[in-house]
C-alpha positions in Angstrom: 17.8 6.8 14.9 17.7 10.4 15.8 20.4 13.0 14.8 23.4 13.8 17.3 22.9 10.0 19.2 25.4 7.3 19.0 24.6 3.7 19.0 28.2 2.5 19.3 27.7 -0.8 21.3 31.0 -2.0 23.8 31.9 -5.6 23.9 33.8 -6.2 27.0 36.3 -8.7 27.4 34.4 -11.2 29.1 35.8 -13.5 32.1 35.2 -16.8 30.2 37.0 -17.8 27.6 35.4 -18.1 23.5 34.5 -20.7 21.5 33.5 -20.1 17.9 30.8 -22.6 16.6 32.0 -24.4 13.4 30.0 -25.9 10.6 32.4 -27.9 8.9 32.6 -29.5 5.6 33.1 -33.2 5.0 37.0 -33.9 5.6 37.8 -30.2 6.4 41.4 -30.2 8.0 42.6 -26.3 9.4 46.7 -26.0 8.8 46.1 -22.9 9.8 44.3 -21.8 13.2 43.5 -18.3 13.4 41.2 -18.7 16.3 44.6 -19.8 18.8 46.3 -17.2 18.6 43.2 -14.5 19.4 42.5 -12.8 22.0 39.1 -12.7 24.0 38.1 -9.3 22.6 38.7 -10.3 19.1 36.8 -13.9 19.2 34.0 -12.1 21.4 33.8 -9.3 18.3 33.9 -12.1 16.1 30.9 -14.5 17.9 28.9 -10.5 17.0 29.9 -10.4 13.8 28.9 -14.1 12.7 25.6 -12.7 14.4 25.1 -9.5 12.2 27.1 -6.7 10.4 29.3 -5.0 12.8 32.0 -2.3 11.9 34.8 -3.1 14.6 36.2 0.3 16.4 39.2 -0.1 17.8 42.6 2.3 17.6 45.9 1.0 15.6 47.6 -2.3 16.4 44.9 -3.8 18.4 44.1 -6.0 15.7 41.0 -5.6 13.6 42.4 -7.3 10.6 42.6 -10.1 12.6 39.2 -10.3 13.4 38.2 -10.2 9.6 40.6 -13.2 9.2 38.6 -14.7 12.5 35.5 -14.2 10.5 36.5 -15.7 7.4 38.0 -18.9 9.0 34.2 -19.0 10.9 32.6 -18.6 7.5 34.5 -21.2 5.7 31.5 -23.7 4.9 30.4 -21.1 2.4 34.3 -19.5 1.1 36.4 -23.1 1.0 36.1 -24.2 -2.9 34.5 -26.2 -4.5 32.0 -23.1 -3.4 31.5 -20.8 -5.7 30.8 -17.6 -3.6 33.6 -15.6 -2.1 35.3 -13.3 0.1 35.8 -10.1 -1.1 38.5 -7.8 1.0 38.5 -4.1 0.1 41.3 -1.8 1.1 41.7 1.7 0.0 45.5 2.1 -1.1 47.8 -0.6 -3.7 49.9 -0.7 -0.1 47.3 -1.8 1.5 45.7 -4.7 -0.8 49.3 -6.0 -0.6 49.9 -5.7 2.8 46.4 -7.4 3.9 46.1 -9.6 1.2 50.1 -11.4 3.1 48.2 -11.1 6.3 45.4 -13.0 5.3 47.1 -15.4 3.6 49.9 -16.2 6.5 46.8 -16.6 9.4 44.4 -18.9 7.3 44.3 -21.8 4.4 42.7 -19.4 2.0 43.7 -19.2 -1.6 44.2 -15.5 -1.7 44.0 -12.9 -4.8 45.3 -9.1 -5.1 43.9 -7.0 -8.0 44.9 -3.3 -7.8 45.4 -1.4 -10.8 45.0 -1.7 -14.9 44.7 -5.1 -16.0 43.4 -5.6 -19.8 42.6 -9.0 -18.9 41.0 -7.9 -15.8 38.0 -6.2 -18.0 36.6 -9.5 -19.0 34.1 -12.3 -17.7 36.3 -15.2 -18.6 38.7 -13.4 -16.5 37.2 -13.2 -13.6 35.4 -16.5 -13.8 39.0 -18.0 -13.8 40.2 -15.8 -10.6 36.8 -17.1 -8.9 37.0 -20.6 -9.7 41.0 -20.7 -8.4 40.5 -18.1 -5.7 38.8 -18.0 -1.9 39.3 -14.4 -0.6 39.6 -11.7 -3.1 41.8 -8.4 -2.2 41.6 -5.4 -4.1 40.6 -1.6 -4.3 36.9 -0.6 -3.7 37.3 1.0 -7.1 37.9 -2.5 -9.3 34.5 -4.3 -7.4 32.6 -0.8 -8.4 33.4 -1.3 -11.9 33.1 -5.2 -11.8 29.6 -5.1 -10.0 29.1 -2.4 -12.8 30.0 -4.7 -15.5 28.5 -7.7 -14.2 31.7 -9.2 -13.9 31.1 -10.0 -10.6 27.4 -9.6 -8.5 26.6 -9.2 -5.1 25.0 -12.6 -4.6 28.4 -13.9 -5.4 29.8 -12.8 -2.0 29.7 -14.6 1.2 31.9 -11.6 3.0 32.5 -8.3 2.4 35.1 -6.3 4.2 36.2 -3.1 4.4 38.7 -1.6 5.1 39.5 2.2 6.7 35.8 2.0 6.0 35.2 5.6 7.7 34.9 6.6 4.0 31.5 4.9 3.5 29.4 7.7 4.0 25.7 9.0 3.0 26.8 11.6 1.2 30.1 10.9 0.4 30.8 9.8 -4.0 33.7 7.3 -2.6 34.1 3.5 -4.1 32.5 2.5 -0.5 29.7 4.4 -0.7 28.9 4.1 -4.0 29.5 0.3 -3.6 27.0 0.1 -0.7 24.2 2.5 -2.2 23.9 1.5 -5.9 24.2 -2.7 -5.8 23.8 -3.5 -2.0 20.1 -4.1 -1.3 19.3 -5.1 2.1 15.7 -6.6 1.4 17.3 -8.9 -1.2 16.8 -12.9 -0.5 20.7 -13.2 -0.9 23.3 -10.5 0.3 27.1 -11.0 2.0 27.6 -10.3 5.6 29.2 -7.0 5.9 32.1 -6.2 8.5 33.8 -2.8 8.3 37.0 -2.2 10.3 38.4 1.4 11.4 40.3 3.3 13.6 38.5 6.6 13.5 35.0 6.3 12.5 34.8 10.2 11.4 36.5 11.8 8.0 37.4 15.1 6.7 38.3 18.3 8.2 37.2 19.0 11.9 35.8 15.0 11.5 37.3 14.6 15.2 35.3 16.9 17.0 33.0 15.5 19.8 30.3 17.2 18.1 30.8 15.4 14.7 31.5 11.7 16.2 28.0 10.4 16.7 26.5 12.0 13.4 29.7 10.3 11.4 29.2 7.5 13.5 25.2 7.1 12.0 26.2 8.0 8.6 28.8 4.7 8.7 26.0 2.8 10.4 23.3 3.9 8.0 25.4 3.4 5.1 27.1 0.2 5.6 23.7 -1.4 6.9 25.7 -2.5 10.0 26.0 -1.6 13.7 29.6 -0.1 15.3 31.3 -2.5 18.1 34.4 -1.0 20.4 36.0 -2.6 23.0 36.3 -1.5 26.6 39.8 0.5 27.3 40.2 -2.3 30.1 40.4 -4.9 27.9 43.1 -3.6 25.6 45.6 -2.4 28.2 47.8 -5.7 28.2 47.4 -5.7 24.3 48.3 -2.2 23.7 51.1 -0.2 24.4 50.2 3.7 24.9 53.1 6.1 22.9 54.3 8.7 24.4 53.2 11.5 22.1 56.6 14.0 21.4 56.1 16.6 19.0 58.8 18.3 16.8 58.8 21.2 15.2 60.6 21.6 11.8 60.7 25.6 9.4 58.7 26.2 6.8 59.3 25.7 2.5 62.6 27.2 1.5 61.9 29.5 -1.4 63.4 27.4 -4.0 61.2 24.6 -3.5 58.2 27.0 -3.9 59.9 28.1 -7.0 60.1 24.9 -8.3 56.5 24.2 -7.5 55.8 27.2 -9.9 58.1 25.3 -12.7 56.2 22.2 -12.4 53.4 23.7 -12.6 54.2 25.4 -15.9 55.1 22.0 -16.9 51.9 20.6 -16.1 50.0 22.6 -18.0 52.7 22.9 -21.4 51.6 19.2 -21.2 48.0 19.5 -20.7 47.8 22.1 -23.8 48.7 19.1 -26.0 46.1 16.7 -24.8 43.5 18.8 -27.3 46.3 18.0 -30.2 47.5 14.8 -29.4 44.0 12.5 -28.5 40.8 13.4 -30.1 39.1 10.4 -28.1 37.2 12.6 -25.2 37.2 9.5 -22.0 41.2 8.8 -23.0 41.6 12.9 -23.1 40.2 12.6 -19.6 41.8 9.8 -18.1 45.5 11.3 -19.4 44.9 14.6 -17.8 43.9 12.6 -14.4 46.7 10.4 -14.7 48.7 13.8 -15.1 47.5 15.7 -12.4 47.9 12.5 -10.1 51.8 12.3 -11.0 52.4 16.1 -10.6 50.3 16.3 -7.3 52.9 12.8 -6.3 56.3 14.5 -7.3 54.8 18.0 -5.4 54.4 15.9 -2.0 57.6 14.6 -2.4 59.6 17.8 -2.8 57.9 19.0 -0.4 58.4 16.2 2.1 61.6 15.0 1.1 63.4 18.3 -0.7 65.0 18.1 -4.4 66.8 14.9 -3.7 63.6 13.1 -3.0 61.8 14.6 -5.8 64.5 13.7 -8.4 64.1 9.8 -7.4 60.1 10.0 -7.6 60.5 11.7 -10.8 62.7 9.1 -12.0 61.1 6.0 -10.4 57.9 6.9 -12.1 59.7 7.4 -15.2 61.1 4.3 -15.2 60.1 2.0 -13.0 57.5 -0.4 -13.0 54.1 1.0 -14.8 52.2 -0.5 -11.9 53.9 2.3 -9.4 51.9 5.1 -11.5 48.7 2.9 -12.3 48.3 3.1 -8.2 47.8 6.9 -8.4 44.7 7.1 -10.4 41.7 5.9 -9.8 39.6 5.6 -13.0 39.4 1.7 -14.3 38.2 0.5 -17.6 39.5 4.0 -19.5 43.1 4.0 -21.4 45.2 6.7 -20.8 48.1 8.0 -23.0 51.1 7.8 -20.6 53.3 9.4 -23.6 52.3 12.7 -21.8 53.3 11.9 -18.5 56.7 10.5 -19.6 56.9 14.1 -20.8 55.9 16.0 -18.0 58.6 13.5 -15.7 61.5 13.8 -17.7 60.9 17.7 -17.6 60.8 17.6 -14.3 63.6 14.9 -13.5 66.0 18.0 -15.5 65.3 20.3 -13.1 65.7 18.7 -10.2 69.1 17.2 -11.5 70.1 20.4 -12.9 69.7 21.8 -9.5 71.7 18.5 -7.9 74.2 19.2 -9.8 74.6 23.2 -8.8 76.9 21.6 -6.4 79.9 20.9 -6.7 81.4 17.9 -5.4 78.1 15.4 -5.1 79.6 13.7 -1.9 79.9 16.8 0.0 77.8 17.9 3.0 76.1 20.3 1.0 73.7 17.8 -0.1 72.2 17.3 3.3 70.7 20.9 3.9 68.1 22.1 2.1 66.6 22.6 0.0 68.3 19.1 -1.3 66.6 17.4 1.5 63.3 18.9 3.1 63.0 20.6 6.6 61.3 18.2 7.9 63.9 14.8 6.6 66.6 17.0 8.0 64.4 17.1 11.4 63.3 13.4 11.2 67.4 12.6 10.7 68.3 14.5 13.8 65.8 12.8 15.6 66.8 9.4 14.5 70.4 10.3 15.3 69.4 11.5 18.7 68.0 7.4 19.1 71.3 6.4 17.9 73.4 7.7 19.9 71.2 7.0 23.1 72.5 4.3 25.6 69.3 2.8 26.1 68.8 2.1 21.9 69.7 -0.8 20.8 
């Protein structure tokens, strides 16, 4: 299609009521009914997708997930065991596997996986014959089905669905997991391929993405990319569904200058530690891997000083020193490469120190002291006023 048009198709919400056709297997009983509790624009976006790959446009909380679920329970002939092909759900964060995988799980009778993560086990074929022979819908990050497509752990014929989630970062020229996905194993010519449904909120990524200018060329790109067509809903048909905010915004200052010190310290930390990586692991992938790893934790415990203060930092640094593995495994991407986590035990318990030190430049722990910066951020203290304001209104309950 040519540059600069958009083909973004509207499904209103259409005066008679759905009904999803059904192929049913012998003795199939539904516990769980997805389809009663929908509303006309979802099983209307639905009837489309059963038709043909559709990525579903439509802003927050006016229930895309729940069409994928909608889909799933249509496509059931070919999910339910004993089949052997599956859904596979893709979502871009650890929070978000977790959080779709429950959804998924409390609207239909699927048996429902979650891989996010290092896994040892997870790098094997036995492995994942086992998760596909006890499970129905598969939820993980695009970055595990890249490197078990790449492994031939798991192949594209396998999968009746494939979903994606936030899948504005499928794009032509884009190196993400979706893309890469999409270009390297999905062939649209091939006598077997899974139906595709995308689901997003904003169908443009990166900076000055929003612009009306940009829209319909990001808008292709997705299209192109994901070998599917975008569906939106007419604003009519989501007013009784969706509530519109009221947008308020707050101002807060800028970093104190001790938190941009302490930047500076990590920072020096960061690379002390990096300087050993030559020393310490002569294999060149693990060397690699660590200094990913590393940059990933460092960039973490920067975001949280800088959005929380030194309180906030000091519990990151501490939870990721101590807490369960899994928390840092979800801040780096690479899969099938070892890392050597000695280094970033390191790097946190350096930077745990300083925080603490500075915690403890006052004197009595308890007093108010602790709740100006640069203990907590600008921008908690603003968020705490506001929340107070909420408190103390009449009308808050």
């Amino acid at each position: 299609m040519p540059d600069g048009e958009s083909s973004t198709a509207v499904v209103a919400d259409q005066q008679n009521s759905f009904s999803l056709s059904t192929v049913k297997n012998h003795g199939d009983t539904v516990k769980k009914d997805p389809t009663k509790i929908a509303r006309k624009y979802q099983l209307a976006l639905c009837k489309k997708a059963m038709e043909e790959n559709i990525i579903v446009y439509l802003g927050t909380g006016c229930g895309k997930t729940h069409i994928a679920v909608l889909l799933m329970h249509e496509m059931r002939h070919l999910i339910k065991k004993p089949n052997k092909d599956v859904c596979v759900f893709l979502a871009p964060t650890v929070a978000l596997v977790n959080q779709q995988a429950k959804v998924i799980s409390d609207s239909a009778d699927f048996e429902v996986g979650t891989y996010c993560g290092s896994n040892k086990r997870s790098k094997s074929h036995q492995y994942w014959e086992e998760e596909i022979e006890q499970f129905e819908v598969l939820v993980m990050t695009p970055q595990i089905l890249l490197h078990n497509l790449s492994h031939c752990f798991i192949k594209m014929e396998m999968i009746a669905l494939l979903v994606f989630d936030e899948c504005h970062h499928a794009q032509v020229k884009s190196s993400h997991p979706y893309a890469e996905i999409m270009k390297i194993f999905y062939k649209s010519n091939s006598t077997k391929v899974p139906r595709i449904f995308g689901m997003t909120a904003s169908p443009v990524v990166g900076k000055g993405a929003s612009t009306e200018a940009n829209l319909p060329k990001s808008i292709n790109s997705l299209e192109l990319i994901l070998d599917a067509k975008v569906y939106s809903v007419k604003d009519e048909a989501l007013k009784s569904f969706v509530t519109t905010a009221k947008v308020n915004i707050y101002h807060y200052s800028s970093t104190a200058n001790m938190e941009t010190s302490l930047e500076w310290k990590m920072e020096e930390f960061k690379l002390q530690c990096t300087e050993t990586l030559g020393r310490s692991i002569e294999d060149h992938q693990k060397r690699l891997s660590t200094k990913k790893l590393l940059k990933r934790v460092h960039d973490n415990v920067v975001f949280c000083l800088r959005s929380l203060g030194i309180w906030g930092a000091l519990q990151a640094s501490r939870d990721l020193l101590s807490g369960d593995r899994s928390e840092r495994h979800a801040l780096v991407e690479a899969e099938g490469i070892s890392s050597d986590e000695s280094v970033c035990d390191k790097y946190l318990a350096k930077t745990a120190e300083l925080f603490n030190s500075k915690c403890n430049s006052v004197d009595d722990p308890s007093s108010w002291e602790r709740l100006k910066e640069p203990f907590f951020s600008a921008k908690l203290l603003r968020l705490i006023g506001i929340l107070t304001t909420f408190r103390l209104a009449t009308s808050f309950s």
